[in-house]
C-alpha positions as CSV (number, residue, x, y, z in Angstrom):
1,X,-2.2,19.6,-10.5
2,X,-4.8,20.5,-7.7
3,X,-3.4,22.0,-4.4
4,X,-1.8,19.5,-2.2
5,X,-4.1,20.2,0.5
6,X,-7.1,19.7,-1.4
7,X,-8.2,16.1,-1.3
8,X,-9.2,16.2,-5.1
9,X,-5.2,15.8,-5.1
10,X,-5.6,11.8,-4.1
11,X,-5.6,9.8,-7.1
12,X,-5.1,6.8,-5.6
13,X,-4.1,5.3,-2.0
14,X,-1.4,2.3,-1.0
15,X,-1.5,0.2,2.1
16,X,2.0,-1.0,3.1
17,X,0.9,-4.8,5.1
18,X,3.9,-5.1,7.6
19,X,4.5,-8.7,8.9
20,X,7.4,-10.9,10.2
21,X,8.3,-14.4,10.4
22,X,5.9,-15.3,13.6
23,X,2.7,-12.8,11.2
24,X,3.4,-13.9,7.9
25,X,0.7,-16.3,7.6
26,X,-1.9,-13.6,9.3
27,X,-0.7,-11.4,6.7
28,X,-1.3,-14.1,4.1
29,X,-5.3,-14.6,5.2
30,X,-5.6,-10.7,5.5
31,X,-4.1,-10.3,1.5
32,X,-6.7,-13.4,0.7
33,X,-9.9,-12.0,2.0
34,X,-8.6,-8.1,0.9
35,X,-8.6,-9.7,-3.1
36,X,-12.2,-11.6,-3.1
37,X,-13.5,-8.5,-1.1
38,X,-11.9,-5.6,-3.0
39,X,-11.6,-7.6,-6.8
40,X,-10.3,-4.1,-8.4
41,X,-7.5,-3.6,-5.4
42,X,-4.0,-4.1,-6.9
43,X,-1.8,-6.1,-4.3
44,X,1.5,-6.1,-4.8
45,X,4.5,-8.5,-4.1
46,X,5.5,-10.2,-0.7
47,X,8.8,-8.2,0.2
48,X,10.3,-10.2,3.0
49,X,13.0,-8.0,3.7
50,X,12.9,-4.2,4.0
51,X,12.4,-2.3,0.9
52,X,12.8,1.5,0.0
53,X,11.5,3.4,2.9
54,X,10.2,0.7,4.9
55,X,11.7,-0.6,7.8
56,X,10.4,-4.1,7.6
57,X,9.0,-7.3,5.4
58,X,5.7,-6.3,3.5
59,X,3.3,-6.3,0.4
60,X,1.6,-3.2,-0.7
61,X,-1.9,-2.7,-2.2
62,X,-2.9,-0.5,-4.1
63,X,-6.7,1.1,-4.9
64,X,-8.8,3.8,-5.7
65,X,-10.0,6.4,-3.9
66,X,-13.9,4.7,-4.5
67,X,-12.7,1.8,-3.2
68,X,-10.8,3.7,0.0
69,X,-14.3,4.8,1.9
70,X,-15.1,0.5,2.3
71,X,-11.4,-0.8,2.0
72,X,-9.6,2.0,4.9
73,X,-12.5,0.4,7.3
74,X,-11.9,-3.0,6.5
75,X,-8.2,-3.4,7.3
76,X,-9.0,-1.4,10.8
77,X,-11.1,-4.1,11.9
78,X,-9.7,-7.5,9.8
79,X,-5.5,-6.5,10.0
80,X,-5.6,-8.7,13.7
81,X,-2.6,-6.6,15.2
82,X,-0.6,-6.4,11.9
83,X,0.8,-2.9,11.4
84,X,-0.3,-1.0,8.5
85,X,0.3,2.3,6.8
86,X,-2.2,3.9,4.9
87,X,-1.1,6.3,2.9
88,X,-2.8,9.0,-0.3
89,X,-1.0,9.2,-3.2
90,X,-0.6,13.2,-4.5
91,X,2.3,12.6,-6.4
92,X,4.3,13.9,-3.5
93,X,5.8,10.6,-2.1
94,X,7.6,12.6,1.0
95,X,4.4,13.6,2.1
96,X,2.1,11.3,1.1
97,X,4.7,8.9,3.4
98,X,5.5,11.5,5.9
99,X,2.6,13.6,6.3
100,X,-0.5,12.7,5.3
101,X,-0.1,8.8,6.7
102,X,-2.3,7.1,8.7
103,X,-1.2,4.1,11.1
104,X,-2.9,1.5,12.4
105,X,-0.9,-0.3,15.3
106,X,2.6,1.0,15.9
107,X,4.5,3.9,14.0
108,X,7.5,2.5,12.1
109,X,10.6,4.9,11.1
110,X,10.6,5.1,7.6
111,X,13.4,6.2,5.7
112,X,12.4,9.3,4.5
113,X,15.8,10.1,3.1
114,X,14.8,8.3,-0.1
115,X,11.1,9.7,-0.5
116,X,11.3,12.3,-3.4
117,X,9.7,15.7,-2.6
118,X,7.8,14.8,-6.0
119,X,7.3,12.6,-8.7
């Protein structure tokens, strides 16, 4: 496994779309126009209560680390003041969580209790 600070580590990246009652539909058009832009981005199922580490309703997609450099840009300036994590993934979920996140709109505590160190 390559060193966890080099970024040949990534094999992957998740975005974690946070919403609530009054942003679920802005989260709905956001998931639309993130599958017919990004066809090979896998998104995941509507969690409208919290789930594992995070604090609050979401979906999760998933894609590759081609698809990051076009798809990390896109939700910065189409996610119309959802909050988003982006996250790598190393297969060192603590981290990749913990550490090496990036947040667009506010910083939600996740429950990092329940992150393993590793997979």
């Amino acid at each position: 496994m390559p060193d966890a600070t080099d970024p040949a580590a990534i094999r992957g990246w998740h975005a974690h779309v946070y919403y609530d009652t009054a942003t679920r539909e802005t989260a709905a058009r956001l998931r639309e126009r993130l599958g017919a832009r990004f066809p090979n981005a896998c998104l995941g199922r509507w969690h409208d209560v919290p789930v594992g580490p995070h604090p609050a309703s979401m979906y999760q997609v998933a894609f590759s680390t081609a698809d990051a450099a076009a798809l990390i840009p896109f939700l910065a300036l189409n996610r119309r003041g959802l909050t988003i994590l982006v996250h790598p993934e190393t297969g060192r979920p603590k981290g990749d969580h913990l550490q090496h996140a990036l947040w667009m709109g506010a910083v939600l505590p996740l429950e990092a209790s329940i992150l393993p160190e590793s997979e």
